[in-house]
C-alpha positions in Angstrom: -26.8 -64.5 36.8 -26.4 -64.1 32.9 -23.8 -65.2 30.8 -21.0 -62.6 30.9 -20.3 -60.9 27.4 -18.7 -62.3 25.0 -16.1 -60.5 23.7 -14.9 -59.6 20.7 -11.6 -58.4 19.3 -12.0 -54.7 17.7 -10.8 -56.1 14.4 -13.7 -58.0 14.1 -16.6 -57.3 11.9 -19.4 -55.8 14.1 -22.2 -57.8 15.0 -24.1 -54.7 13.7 -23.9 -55.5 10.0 -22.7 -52.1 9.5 -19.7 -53.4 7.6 -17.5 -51.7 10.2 -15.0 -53.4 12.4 -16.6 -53.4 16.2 -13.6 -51.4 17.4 -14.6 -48.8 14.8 -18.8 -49.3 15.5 -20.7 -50.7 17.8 -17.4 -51.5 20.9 -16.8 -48.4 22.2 -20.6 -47.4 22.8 -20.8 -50.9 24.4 -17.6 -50.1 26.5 -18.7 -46.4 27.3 -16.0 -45.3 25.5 -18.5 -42.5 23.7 -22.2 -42.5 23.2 -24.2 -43.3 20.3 -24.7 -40.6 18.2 -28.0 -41.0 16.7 -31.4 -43.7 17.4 -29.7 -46.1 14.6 -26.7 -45.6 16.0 -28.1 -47.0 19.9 -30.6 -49.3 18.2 -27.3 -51.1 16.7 -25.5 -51.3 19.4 -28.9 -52.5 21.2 -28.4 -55.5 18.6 -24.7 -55.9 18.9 -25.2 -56.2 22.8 -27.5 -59.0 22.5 -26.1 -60.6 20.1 -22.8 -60.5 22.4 -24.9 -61.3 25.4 -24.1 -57.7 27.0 -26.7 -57.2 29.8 -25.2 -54.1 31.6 -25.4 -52.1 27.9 -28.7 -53.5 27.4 -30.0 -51.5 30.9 -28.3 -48.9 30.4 -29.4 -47.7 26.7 -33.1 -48.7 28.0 -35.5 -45.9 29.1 -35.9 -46.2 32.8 -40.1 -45.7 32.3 -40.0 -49.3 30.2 -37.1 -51.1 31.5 -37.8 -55.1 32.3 -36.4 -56.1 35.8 -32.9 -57.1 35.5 -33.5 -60.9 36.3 -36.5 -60.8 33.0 -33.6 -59.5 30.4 -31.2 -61.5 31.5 -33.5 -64.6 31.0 -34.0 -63.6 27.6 -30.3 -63.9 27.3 -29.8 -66.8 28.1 -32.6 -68.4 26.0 -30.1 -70.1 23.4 -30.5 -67.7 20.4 -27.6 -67.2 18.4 -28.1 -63.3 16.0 -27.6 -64.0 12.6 -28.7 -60.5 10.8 -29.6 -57.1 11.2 -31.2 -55.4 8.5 -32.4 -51.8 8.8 -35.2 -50.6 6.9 -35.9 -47.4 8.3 -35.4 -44.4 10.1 -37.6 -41.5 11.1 -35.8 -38.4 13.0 -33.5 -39.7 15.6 -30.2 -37.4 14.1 -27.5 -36.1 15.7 -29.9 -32.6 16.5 -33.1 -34.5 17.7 -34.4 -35.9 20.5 -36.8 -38.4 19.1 -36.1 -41.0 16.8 -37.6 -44.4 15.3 -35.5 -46.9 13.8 -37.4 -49.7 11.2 -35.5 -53.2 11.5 -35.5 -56.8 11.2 -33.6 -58.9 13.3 -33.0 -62.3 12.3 -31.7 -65.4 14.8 -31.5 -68.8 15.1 -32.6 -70.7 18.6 -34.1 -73.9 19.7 -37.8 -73.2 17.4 -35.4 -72.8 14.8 -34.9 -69.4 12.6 -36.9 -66.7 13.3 -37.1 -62.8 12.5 -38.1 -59.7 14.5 -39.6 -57.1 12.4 -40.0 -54.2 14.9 -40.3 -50.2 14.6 -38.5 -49.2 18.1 -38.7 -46.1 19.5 -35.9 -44.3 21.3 -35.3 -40.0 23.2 -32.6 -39.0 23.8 -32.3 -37.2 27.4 -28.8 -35.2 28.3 -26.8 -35.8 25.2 -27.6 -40.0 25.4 -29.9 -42.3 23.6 -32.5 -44.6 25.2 -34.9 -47.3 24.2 -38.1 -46.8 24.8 -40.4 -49.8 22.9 -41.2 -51.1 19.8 -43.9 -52.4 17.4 -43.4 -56.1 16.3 
């Protein structure tokens, strides 16, 4: 079984690096409190759950055609990596009126190897009002 979530008081600073508190970001899309309004939006929050070790967000905000098995993701959770950063670069589509999006981004963490970065163009839909991870380029 994974390590629960960790969890963090809403007048934290987001994981994110939005410069919002998580109470004002990335917490209530995490708590299903409201949906992500956009792909950077969900691809934030994508970040924030790992970095919070949040496996039931993770599932959820992935597209059922590419979702790993359960037991696979939360493997990768429990790998050791603490998130440092997340830096965006950039988006393509993925507004509050579309139903495609890519989101540009560099993820940065620190494990047993040592530091490392993810640069990755993800790709997320949006299907009945809520975003979804599809894949991503590295």
């Amino acid at each position: 079984m994974s390590t629960p979530p960790t969890a963090l008081p809403d007048s934290s600073r987001c994981p994110c690096g939005s410069g919002d508190t998580f109470g004002g970001c990335c917490g209530p899309v995490l708590r299903q409190e409201r949906r992500a309004g956009t792909a950077e939006a969900m691809m934030r929050s994508r970040y924030t759950a790992f970095a919070v070790r949040d496996l039931e967000h993770l599932l959820r905000s992935w597209h059922a055609s590419t979702r790993p098995p359960r037991e696979e993701l939360a493997e990768s959770l429990e790998e050791g990596l603490r998130w440092l950063r997340l830096d965006v670069l950039a988006t393509l589509e993925g507004g509050p009126f579309e139903n495609v999006g890519t989101v540009e981004f560099v993820a940065v963490s620190k494990g047993p190897q040592g530091r490392q970065e993810q640069h990755e163009v993800s790709r997320f839909v949006r299907e009945d009002g809520s975003w979804f991870y599809v894949d991503g380029e590295v």
